[in-house]
SELUM-320279 format. One record per atom (N, C-alpha, C): residue number from 1; x negated, y negated, z. Coordinates in pm, whole numbers, padded with zeros to 5 digits, m for minus. Each point is the difference from the previous one (the first is absolute). Layout:
N
+-----+--------+--------+--------+
! pos !     xx !     yy !     zz !
+-----+--------+--------+--------+
! NUM !      X !      Y !      Z !
...
+-----+--------+--------+--------+
END
This chain:
93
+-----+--------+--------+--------+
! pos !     xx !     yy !     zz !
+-----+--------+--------+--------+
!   1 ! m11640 !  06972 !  00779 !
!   1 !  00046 ! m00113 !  00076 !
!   1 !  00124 !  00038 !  00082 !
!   2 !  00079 !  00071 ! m00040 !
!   2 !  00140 !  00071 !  00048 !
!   2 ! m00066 !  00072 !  00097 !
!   3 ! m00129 !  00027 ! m00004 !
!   3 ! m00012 !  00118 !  00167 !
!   3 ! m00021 ! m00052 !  00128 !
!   4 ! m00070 ! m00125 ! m00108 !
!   4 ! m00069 ! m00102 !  00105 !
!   4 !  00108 ! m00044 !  00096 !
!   5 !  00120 ! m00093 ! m00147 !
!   5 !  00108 ! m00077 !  00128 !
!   5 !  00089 !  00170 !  00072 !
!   6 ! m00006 !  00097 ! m00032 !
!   6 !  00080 !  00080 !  00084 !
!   6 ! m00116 !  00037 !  00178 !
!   7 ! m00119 !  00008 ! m00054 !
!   7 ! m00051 !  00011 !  00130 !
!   7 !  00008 ! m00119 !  00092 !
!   8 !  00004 ! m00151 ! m00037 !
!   8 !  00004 ! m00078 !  00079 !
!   8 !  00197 !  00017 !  00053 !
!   9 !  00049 !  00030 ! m00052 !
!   9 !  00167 ! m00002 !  00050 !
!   9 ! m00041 !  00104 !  00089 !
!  10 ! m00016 !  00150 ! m00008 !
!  10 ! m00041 !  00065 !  00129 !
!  10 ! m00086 ! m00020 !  00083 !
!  11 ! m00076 ! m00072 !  00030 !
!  11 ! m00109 ! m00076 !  00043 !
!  11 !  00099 ! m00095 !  00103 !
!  12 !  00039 ! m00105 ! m00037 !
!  12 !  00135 ! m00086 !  00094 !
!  12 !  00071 !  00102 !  00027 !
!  13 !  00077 !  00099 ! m00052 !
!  13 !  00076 !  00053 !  00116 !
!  13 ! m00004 !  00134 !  00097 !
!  14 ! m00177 !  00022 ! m00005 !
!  14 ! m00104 !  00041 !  00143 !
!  14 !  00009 ! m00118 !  00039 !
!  15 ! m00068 ! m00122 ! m00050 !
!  15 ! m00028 ! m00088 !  00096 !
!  15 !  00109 ! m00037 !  00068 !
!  16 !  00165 !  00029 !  00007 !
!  16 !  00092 ! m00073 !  00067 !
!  16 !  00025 !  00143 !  00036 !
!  17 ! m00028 !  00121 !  00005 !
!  17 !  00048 !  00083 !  00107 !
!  17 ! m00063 ! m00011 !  00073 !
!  18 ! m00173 !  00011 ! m00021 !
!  18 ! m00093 ! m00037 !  00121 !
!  18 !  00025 ! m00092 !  00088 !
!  19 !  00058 ! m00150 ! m00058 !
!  19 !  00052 ! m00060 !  00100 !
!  19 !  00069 !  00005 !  00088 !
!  20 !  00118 !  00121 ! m00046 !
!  20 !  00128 !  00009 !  00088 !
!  20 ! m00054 !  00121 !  00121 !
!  21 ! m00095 ! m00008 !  00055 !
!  21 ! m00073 !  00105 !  00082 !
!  21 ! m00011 !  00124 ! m00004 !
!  22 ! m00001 !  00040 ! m00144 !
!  22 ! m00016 !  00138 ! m00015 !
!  22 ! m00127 !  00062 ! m00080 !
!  23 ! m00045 ! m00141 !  00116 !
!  23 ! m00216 !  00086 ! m00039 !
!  23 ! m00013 !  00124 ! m00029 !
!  24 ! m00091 !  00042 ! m00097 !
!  24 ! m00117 !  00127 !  00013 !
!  24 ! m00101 ! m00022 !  00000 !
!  25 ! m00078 !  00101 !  00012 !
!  25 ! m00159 ! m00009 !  00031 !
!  25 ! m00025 ! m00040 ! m00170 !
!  26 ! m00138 ! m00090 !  00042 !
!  26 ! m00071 ! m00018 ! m00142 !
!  26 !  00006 !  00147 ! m00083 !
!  27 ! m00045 !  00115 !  00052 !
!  27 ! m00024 !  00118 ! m00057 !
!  27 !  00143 !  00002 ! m00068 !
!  28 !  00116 !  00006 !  00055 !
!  28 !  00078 !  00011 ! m00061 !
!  28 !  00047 ! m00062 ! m00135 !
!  29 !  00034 ! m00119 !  00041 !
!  29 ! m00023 ! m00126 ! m00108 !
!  29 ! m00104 !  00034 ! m00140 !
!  30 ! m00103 !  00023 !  00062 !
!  30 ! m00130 !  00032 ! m00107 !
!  30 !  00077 !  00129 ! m00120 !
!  31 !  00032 !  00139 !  00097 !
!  31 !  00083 !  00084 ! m00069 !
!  31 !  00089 ! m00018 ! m00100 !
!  32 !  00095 ! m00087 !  00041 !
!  32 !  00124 ! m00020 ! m00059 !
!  32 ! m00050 ! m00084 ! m00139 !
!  33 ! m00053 ! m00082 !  00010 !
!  33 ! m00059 ! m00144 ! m00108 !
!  33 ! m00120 !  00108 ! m00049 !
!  34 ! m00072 !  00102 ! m00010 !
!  34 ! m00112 !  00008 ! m00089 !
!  34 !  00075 !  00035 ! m00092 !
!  35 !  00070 !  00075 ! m00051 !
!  35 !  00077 !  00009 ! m00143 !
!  35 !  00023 ! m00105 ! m00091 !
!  36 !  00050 ! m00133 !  00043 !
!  36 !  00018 ! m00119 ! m00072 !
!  36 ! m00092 ! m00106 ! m00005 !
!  37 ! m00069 !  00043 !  00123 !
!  37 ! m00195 ! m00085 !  00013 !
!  37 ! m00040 !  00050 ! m00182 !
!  38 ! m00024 !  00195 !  00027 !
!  38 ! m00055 !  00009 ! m00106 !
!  38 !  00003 !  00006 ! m00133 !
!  39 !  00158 ! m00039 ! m00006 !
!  39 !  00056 !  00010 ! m00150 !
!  39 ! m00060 ! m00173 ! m00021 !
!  40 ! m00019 ! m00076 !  00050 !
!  40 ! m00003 ! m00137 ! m00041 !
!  40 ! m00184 !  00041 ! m00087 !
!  41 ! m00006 ! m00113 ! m00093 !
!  41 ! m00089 !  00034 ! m00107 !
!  41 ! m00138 ! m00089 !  00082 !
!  42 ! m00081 !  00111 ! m00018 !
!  42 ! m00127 ! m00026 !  00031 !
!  42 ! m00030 !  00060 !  00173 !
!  43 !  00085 !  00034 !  00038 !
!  43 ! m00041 !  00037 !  00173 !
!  43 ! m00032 !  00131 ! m00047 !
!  44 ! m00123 !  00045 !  00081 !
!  44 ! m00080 !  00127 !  00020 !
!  44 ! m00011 !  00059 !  00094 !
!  45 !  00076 ! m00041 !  00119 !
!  45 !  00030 !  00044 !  00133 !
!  45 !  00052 !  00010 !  00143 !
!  46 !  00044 ! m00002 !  00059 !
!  46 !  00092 ! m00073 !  00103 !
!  46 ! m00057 !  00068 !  00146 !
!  47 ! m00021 ! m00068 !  00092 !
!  47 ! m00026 !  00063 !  00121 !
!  47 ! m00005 ! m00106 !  00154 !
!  48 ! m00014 !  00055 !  00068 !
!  48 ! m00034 ! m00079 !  00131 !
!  48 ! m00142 ! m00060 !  00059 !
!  49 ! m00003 ! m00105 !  00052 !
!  49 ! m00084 !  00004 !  00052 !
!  49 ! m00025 ! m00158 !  00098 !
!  50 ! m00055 ! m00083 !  00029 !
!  50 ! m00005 ! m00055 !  00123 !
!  50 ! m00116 ! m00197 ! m00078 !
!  51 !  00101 ! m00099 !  00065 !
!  51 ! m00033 ! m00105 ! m00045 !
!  51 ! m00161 ! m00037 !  00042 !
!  52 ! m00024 ! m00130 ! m00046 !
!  52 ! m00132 ! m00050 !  00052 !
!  52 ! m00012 ! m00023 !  00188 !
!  53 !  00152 ! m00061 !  00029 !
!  53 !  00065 ! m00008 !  00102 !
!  53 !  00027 !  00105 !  00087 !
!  54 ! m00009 !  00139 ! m00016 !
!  54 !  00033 !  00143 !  00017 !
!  54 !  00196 !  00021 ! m00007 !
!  55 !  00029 ! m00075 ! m00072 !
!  55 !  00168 !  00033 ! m00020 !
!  55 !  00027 !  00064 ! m00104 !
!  56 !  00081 !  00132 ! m00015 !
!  56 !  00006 !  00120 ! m00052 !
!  56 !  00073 ! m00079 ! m00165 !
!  57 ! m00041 !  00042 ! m00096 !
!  57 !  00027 ! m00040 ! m00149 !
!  57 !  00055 !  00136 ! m00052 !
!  58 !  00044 ! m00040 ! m00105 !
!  58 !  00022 !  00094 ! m00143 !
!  58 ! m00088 ! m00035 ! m00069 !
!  59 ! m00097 !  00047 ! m00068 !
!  59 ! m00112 ! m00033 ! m00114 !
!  59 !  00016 !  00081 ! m00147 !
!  60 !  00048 ! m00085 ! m00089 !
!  60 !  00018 !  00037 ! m00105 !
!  60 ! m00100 ! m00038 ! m00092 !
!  61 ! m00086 !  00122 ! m00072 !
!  61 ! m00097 ! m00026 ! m00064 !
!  61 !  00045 ! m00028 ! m00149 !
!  62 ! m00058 ! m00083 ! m00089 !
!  62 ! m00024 ! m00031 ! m00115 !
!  62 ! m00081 !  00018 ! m00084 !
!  63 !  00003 ! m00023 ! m00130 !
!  63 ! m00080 !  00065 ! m00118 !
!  63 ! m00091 ! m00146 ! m00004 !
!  64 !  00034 ! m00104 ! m00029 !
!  64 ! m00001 ! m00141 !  00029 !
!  64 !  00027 ! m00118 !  00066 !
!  65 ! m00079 ! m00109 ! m00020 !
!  65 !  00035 ! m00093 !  00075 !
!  65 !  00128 ! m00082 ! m00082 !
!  66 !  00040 !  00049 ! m00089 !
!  66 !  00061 ! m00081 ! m00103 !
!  66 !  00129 ! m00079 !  00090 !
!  67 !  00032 ! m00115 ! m00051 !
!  67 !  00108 ! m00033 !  00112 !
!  67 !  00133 !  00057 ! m00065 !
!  68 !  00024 !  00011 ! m00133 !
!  68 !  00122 !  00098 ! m00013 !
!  68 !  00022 !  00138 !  00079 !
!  69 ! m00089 !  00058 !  00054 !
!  69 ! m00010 !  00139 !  00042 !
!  69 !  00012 ! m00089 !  00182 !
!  70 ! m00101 ! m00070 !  00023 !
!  70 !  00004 !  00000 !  00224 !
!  70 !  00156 ! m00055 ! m00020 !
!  71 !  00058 ! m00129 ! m00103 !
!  71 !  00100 ! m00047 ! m00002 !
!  71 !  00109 !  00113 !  00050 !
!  72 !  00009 !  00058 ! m00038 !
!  72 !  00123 !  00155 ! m00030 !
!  72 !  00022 !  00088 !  00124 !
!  73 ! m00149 ! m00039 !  00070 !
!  73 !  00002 !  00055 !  00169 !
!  73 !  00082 ! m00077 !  00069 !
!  74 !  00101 !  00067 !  00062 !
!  74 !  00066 ! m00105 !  00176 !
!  74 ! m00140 ! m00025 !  00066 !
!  75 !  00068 ! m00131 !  00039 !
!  75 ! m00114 ! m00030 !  00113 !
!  75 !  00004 !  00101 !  00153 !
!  76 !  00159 !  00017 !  00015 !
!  76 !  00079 !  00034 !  00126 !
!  76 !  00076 !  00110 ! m00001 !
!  77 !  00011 !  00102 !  00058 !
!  77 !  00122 !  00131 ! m00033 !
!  77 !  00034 !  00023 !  00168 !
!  78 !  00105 ! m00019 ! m00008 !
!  78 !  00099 !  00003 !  00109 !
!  78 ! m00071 ! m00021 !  00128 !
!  79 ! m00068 ! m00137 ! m00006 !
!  79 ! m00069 ! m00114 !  00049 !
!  79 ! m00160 !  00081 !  00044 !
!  80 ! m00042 !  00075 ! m00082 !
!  80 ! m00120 !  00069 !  00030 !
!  80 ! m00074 ! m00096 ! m00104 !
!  81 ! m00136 ! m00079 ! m00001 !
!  81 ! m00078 ! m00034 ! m00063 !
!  81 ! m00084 !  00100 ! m00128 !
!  82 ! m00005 ! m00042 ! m00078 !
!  82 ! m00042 !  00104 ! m00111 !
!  82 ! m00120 ! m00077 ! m00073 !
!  83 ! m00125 !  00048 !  00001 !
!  83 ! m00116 ! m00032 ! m00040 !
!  83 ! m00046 !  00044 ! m00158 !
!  84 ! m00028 ! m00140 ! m00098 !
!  84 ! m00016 !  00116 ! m00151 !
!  84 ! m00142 !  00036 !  00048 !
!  85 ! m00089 !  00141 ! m00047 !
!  85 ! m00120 ! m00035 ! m00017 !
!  85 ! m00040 !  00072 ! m00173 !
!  86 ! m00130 ! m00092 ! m00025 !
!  86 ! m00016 !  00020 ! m00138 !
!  86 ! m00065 !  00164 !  00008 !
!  87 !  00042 !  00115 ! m00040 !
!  87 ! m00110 !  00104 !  00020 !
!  87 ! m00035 !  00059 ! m00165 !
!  88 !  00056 ! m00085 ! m00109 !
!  88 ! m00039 !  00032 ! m00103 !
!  88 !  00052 !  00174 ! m00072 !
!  89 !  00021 !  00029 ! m00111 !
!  89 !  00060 !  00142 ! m00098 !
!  89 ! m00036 !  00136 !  00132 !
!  90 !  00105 !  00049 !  00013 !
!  90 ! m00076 !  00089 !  00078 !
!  90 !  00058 !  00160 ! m00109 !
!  91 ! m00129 !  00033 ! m00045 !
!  91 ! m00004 !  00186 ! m00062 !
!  91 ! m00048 !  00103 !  00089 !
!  92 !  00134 !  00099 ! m00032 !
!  92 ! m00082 !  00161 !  00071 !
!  92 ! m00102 !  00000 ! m00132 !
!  93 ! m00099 !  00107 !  00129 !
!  93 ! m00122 !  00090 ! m00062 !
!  93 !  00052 !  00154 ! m00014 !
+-----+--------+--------+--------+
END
């Protein structure tokens, strides 16, 4: 629970540098946040890719639909939209 509320405190303060006009590219953004995307429990993956709308997302995959686990996802990272999708346990072969 302690990782959780520490990612949402860094989470607000991207989202208020982003505000103060010191955009980066999604790619970037994506970079910086997959470390704390993937420590949160149950995400299996983090990457880019493009809305129903064609507006560029963060897509963070999940083990489940469970709402404790999509709950734990930002909706928003330094005003980039972030999509959960369910892609279920992922194992190397």
């Amino acid at each position: 629970m302690l990782r959780i509320t520490l990612f949402a405190v860094a989470m607000a303060v991207s989202a208020a540098t982003g505000a103060c006009g010191m955009e980066r590219s999604i790619q970037q953004v994506k970079e910086q946040h997959t470390t704390e995307l993937m420590a949160l429990p149950g995400v299996v993956s983090v990457g880019l890719g493009r809305s129903r709308d064609g507006v560029p997302v963060i897509i963070v995959g999940v083990e489940s639909d469970s709402p404790v686990i999509v709950s734990a996802v930002p909706r928003r990272i330094e005003g980039y939209p972030v999509e959960v999708q369910v892609s279920g346990r992922v194992v190397a072969r």
